[in-house]
Jmol script that loads the backbone (N, CA, C; Angstrom):
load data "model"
ATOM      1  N   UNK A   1      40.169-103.681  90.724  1.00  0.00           N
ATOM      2  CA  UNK A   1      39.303-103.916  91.865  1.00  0.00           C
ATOM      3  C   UNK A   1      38.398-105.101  91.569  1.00  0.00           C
ATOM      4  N   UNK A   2      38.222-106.176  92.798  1.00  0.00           N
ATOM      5  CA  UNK A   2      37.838-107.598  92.486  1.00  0.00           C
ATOM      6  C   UNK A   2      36.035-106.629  92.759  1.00  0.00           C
ATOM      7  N   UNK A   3      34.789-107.038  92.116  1.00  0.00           N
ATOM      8  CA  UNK A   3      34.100-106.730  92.078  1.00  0.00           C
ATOM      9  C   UNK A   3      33.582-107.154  93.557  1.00  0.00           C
ATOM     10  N   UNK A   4      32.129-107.178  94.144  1.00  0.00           N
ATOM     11  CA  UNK A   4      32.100-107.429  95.068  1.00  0.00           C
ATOM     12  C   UNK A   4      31.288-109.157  95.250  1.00  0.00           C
ATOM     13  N   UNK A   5      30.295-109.034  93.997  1.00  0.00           N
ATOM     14  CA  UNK A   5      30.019-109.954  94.023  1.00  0.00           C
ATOM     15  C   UNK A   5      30.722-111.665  93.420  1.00  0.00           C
ATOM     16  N   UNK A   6      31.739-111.075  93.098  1.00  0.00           N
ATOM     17  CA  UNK A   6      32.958-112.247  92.234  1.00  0.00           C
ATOM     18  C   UNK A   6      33.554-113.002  94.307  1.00  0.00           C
ATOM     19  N   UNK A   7      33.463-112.156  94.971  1.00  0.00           N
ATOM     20  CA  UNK A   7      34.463-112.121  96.470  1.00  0.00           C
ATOM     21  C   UNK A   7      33.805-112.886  97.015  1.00  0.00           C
ATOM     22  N   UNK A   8      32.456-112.435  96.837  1.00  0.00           N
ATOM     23  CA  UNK A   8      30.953-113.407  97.515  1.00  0.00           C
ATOM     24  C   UNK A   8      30.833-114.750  96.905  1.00  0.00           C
ATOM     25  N   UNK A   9      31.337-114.657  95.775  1.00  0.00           N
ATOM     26  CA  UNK A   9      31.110-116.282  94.894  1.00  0.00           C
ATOM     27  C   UNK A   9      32.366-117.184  95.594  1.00  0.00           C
ATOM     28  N   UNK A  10      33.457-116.308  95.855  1.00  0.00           N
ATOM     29  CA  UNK A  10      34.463-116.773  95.855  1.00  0.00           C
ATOM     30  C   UNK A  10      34.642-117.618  97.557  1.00  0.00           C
ATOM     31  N   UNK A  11      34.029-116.632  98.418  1.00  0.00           N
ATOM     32  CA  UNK A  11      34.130-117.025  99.542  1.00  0.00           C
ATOM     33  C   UNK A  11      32.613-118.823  99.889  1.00  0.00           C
ATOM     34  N   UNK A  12      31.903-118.619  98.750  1.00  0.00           N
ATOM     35  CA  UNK A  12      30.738-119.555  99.231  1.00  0.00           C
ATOM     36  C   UNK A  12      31.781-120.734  98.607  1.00  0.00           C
ATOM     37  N   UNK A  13      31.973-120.830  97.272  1.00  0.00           N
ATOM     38  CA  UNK A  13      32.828-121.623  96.896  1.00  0.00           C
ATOM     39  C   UNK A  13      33.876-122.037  97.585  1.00  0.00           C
ATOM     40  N   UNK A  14      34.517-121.634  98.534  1.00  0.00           N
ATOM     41  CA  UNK A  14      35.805-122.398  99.316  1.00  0.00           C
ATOM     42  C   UNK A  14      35.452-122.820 100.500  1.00  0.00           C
ATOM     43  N   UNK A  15      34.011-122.489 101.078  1.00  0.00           N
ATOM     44  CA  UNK A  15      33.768-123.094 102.033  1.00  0.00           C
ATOM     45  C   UNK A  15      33.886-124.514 102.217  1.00  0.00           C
ATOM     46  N   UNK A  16      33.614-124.895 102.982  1.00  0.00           N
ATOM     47  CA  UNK A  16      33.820-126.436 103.437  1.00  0.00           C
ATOM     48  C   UNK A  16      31.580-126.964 103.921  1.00  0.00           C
ATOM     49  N   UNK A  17      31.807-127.745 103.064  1.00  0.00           N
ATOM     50  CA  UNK A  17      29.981-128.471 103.440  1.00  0.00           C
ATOM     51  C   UNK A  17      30.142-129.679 104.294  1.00  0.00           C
ATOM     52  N   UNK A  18      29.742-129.858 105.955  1.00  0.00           N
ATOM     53  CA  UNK A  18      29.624-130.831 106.509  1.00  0.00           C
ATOM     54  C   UNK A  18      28.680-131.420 105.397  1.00  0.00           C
ATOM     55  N   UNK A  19      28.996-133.030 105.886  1.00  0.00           N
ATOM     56  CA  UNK A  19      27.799-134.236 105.504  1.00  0.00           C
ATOM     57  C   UNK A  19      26.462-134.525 106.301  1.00  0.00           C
ATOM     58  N   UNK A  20      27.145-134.377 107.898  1.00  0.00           N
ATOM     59  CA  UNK A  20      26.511-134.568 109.254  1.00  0.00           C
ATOM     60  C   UNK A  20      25.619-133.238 109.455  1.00  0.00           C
ATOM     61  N   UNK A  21      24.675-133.532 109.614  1.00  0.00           N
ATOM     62  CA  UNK A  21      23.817-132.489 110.453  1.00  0.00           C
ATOM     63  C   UNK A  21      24.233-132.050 112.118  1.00  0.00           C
ATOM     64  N   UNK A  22      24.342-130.995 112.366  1.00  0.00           N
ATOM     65  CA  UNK A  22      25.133-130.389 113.667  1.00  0.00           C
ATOM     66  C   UNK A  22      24.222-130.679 114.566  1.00  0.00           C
ATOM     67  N   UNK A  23      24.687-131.262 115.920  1.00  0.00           N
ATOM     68  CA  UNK A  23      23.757-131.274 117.007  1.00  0.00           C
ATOM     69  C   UNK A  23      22.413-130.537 117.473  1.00  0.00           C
ATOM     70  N   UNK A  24      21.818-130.774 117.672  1.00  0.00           N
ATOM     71  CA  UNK A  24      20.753-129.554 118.174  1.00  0.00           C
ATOM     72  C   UNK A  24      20.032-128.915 116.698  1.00  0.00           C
ATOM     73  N   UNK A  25      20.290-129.453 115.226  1.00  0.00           N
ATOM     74  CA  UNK A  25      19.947-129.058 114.417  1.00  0.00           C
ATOM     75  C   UNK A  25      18.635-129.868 113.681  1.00  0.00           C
ATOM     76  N   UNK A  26      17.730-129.832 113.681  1.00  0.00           N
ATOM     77  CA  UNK A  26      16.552-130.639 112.545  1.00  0.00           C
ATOM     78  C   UNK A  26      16.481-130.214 111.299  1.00  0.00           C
ATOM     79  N   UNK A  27      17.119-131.058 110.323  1.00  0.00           N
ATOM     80  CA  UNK A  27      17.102-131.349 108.884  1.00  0.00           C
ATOM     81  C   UNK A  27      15.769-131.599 108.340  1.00  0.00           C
ATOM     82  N   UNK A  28      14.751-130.617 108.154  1.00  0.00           N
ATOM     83  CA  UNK A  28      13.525-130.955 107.451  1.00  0.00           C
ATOM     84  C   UNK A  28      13.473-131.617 105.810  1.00  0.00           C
ATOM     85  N   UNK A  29      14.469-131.201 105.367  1.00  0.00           N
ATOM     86  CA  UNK A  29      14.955-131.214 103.852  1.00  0.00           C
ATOM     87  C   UNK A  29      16.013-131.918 103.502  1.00  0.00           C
ATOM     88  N   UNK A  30      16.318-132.807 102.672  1.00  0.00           N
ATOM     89  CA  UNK A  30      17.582-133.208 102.718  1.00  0.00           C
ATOM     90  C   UNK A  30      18.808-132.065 101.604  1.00  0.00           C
ATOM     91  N   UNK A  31      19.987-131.521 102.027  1.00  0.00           N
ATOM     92  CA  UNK A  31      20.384-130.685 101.178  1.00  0.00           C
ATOM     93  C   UNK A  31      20.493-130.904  99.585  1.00  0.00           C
ATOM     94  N   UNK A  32      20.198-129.535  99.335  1.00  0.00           N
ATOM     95  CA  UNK A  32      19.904-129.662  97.490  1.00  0.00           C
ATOM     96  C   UNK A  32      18.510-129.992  96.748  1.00  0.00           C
ATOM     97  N   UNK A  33      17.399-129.925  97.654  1.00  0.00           N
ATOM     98  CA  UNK A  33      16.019-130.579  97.597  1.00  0.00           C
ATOM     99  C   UNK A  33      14.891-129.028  97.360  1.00  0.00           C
ATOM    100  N   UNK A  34      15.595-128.084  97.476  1.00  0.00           N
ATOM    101  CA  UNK A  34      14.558-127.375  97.596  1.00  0.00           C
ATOM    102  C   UNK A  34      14.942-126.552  96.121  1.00  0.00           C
ATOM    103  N   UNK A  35      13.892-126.439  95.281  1.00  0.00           N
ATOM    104  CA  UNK A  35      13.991-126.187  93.688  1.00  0.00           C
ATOM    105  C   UNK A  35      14.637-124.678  93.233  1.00  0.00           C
ATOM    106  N   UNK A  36      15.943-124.320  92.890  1.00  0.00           N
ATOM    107  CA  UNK A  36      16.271-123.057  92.546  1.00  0.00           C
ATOM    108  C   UNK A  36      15.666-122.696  91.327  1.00  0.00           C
ATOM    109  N   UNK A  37      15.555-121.458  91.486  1.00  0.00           N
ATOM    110  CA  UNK A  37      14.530-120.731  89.666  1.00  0.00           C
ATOM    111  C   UNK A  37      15.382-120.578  88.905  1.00  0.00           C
ATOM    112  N   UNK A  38      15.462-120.942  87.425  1.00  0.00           N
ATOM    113  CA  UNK A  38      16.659-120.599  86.513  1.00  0.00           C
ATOM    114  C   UNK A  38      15.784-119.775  85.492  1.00  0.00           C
ATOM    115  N   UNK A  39      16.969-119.203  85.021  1.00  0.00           N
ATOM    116  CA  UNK A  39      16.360-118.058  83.667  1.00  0.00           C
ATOM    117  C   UNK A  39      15.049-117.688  84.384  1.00  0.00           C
ATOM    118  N   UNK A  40      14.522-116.793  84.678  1.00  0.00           N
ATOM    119  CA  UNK A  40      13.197-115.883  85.433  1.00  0.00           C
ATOM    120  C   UNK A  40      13.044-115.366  84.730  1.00  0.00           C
ATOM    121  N   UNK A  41      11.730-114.965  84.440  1.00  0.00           N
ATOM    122  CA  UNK A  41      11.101-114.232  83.201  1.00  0.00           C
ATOM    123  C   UNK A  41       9.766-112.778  84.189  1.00  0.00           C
ATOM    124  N   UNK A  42      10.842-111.452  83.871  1.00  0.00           N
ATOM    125  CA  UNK A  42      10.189-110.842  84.712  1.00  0.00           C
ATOM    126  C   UNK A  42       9.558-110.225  84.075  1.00  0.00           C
ATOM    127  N   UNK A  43       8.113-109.405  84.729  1.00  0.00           N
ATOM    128  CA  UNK A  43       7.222-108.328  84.260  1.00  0.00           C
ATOM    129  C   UNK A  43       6.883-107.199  85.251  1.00  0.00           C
ATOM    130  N   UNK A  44       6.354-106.176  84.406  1.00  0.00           N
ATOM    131  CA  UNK A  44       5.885-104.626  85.129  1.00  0.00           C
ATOM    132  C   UNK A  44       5.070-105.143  86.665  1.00  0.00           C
ATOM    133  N   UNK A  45       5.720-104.209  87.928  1.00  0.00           N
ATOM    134  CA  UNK A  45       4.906-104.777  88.880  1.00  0.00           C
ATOM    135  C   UNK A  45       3.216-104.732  88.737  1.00  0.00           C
ATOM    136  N   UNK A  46       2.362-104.245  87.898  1.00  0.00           N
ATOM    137  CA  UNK A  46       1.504-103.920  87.921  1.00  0.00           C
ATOM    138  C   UNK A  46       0.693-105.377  87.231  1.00  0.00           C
ATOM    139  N   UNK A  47       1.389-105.439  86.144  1.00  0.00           N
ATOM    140  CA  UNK A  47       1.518-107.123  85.195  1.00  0.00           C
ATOM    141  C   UNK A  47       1.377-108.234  86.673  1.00  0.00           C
ATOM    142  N   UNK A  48       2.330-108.093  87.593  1.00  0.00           N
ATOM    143  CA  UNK A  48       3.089-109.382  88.590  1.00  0.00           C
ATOM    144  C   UNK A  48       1.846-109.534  89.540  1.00  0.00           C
ATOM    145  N   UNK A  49       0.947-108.310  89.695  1.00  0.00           N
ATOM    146  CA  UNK A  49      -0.275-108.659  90.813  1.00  0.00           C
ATOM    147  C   UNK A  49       0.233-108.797  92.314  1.00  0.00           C
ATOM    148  N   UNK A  50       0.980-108.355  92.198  1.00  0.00           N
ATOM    149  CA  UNK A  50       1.622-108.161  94.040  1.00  0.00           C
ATOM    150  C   UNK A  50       1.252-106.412  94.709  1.00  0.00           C
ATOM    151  N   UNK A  51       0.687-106.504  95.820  1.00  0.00           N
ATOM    152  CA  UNK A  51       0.408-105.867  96.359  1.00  0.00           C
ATOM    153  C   UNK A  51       1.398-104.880  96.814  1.00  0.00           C
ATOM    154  N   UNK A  52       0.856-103.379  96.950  1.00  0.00           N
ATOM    155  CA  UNK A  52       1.699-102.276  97.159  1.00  0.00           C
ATOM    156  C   UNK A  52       2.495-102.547  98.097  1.00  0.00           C
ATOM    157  N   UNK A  53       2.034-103.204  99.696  1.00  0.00           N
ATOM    158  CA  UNK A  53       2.670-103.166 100.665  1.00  0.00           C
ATOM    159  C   UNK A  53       3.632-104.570 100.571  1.00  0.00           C
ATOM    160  N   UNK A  54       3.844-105.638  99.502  1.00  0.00           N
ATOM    161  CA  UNK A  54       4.294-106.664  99.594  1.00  0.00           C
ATOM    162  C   UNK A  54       5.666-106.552  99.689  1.00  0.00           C
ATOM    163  N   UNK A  55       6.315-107.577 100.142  1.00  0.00           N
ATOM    164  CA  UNK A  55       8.081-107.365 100.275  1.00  0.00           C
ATOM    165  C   UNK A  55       8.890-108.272  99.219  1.00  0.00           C
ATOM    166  N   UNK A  56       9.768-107.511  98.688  1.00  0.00           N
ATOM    167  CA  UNK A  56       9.942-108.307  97.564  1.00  0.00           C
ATOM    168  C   UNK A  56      11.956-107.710  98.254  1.00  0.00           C
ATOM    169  N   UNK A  57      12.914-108.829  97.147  1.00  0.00           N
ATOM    170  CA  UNK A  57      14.264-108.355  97.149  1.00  0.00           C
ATOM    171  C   UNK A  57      14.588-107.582  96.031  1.00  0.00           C
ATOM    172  N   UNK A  58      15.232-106.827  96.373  1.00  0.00           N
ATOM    173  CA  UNK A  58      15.574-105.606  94.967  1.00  0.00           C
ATOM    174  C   UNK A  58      17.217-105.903  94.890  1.00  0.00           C
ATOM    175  N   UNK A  59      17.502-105.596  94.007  1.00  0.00           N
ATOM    176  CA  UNK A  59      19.389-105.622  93.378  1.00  0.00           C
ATOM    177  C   UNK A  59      18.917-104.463  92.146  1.00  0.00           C
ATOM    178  N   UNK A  60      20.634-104.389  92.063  1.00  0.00           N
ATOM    179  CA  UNK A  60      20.478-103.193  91.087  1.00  0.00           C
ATOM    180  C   UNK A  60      22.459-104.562  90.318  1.00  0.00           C
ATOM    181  N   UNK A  61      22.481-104.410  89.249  1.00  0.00           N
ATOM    182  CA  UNK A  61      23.311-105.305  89.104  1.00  0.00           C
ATOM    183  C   UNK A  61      23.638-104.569  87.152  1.00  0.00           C
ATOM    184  N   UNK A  62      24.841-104.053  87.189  1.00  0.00           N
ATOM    185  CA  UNK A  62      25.173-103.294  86.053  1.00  0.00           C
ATOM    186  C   UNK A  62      23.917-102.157  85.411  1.00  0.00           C
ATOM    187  N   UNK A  63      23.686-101.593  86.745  1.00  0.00           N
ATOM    188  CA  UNK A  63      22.435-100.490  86.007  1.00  0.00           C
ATOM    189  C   UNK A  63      21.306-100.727  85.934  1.00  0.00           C
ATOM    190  N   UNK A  64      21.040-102.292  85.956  1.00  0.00           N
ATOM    191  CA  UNK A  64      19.662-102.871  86.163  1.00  0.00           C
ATOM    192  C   UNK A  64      19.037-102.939  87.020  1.00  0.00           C
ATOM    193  N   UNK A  65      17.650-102.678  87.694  1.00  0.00           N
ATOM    194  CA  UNK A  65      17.496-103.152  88.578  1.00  0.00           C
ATOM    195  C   UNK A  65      16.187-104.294  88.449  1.00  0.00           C
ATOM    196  N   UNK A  66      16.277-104.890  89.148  1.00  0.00           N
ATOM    197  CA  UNK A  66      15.247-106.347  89.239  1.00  0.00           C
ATOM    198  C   UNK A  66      14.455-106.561  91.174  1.00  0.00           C
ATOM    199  N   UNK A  67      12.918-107.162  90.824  1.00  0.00           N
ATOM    200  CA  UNK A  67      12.570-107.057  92.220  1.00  0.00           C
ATOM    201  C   UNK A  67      12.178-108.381  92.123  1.00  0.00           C
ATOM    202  N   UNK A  68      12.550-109.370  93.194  1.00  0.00           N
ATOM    203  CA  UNK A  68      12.078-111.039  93.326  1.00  0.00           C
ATOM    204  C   UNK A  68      10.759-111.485  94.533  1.00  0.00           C
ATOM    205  N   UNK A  69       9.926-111.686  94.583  1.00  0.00           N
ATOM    206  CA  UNK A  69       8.871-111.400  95.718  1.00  0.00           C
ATOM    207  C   UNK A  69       9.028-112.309  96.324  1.00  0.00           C
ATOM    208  N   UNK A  70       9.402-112.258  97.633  1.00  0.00           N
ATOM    209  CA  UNK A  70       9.699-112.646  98.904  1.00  0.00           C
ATOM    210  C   UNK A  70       8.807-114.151  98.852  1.00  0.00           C
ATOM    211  N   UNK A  71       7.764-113.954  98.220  1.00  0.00           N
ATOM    212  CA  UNK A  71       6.947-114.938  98.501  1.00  0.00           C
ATOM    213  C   UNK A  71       7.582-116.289  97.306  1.00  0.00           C
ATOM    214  N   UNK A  72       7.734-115.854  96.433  1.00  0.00           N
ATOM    215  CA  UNK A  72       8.697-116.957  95.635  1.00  0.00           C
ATOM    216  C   UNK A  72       9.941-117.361  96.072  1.00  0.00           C
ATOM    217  N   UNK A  73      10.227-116.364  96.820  1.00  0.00           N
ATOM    218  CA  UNK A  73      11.430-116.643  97.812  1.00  0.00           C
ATOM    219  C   UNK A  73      11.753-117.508  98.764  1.00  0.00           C
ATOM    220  N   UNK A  74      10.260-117.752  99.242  1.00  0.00           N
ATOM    221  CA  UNK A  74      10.306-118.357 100.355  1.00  0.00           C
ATOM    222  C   UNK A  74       9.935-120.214 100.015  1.00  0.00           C
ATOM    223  N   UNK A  75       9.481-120.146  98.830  1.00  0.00           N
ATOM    224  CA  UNK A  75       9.266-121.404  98.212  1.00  0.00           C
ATOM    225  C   UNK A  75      10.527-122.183  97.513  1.00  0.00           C
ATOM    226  N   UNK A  76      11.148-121.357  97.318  1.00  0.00           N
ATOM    227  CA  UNK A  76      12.611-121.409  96.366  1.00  0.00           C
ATOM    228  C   UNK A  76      13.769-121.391  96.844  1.00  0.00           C
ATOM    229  N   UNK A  77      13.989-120.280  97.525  1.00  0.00           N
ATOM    230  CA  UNK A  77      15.466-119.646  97.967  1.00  0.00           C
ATOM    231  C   UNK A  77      16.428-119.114  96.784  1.00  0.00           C
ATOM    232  N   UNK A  78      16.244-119.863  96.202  1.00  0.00           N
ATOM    233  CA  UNK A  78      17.395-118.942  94.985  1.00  0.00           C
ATOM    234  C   UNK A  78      16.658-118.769  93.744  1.00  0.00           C
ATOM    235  N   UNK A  79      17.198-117.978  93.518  1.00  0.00           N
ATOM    236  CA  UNK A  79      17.039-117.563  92.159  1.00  0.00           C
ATOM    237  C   UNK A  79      18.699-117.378  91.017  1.00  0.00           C
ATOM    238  N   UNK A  80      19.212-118.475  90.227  1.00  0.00           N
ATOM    239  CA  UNK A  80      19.595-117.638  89.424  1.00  0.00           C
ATOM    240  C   UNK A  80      19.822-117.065  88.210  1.00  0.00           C
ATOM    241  N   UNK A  81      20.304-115.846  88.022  1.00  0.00           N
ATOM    242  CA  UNK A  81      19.763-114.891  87.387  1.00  0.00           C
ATOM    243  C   UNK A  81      20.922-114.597  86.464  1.00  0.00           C
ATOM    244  N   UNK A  82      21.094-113.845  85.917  1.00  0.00           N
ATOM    245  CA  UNK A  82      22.193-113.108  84.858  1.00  0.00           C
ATOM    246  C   UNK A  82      21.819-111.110  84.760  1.00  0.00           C
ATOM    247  N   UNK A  83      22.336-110.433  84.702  1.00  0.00           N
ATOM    248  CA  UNK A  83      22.401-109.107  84.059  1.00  0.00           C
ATOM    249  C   UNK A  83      23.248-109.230  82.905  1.00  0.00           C
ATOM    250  N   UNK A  84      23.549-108.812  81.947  1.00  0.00           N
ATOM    251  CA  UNK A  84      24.514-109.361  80.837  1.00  0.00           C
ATOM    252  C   UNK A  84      25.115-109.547  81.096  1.00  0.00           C
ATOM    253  N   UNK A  85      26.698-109.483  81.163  1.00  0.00           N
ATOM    254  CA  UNK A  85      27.260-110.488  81.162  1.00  0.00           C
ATOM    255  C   UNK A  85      27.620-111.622  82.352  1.00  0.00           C
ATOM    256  N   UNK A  86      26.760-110.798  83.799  1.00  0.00           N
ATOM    257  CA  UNK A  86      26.851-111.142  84.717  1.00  0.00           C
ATOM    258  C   UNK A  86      26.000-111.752  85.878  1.00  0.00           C
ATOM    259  N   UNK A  87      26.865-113.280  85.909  1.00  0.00           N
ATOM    260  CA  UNK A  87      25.544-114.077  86.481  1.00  0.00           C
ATOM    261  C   UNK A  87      25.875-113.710  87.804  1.00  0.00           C
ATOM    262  N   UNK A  88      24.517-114.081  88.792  1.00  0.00           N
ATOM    263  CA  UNK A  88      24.288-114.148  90.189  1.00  0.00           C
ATOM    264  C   UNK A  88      23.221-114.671  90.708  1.00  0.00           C
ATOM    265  N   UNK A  89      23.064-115.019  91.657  1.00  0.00           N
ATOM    266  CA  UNK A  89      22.010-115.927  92.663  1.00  0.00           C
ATOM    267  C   UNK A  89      21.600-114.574  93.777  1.00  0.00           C
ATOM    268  N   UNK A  90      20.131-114.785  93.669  1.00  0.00           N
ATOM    269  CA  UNK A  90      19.091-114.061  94.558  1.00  0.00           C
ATOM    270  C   UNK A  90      19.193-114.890  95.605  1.00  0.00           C
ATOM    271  N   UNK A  91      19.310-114.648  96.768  1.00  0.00           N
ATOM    272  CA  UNK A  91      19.096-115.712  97.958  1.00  0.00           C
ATOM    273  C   UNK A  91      18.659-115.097  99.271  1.00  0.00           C
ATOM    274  N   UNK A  92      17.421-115.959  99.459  1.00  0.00           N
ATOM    275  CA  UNK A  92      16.889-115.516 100.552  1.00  0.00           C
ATOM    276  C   UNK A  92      17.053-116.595 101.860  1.00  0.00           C
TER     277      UNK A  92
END
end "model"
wireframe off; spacefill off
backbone 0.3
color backbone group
């Protein structure tokens, strides 16, 4: 069984990337400009100073689970990450 997230790599990878920006679309950014997080260095939510009610993304990824706060999220968009032996991208 192909895992699920190998299917997800697999399908972003064969896509096709216009050059052209699509009609009716405004390009604030030019693509590839906005900074992905590598290697993340996480701590106890209590350590992180984020608020009870804050929204963060959760994964659970070989038993692990990890929470990314929405708000770094929104500065970033990706994150990526590894569980041992297995890498993946947080994306918001």
């Amino acid at each position: 069984m192909i895992p699920y997230m190998t299917i997800l790599l697999m399908l972003l990878t064969g896509s096709a990337v216009a050059d052209e920006v699509p009609d009716g679309v405004e390009q604030l950014l030019p693509r590839g400009q906005i900074a992905a997080v590598f290697e993340p260095e996480f701590v106890s939510a209590d350590e992180a100073g984020i608020s009870d009610d804050a929204w963060v993304l959760g994964i659970v990824v070989e038993g692990v689970a990890k929470a990314y706060s929405l708000n770094l999220l929104n500065r970033h968009e990706v994150v990526n990450d590894r569980s041992g032996e297995t890498a993946f991208a947080a994306v918001w």
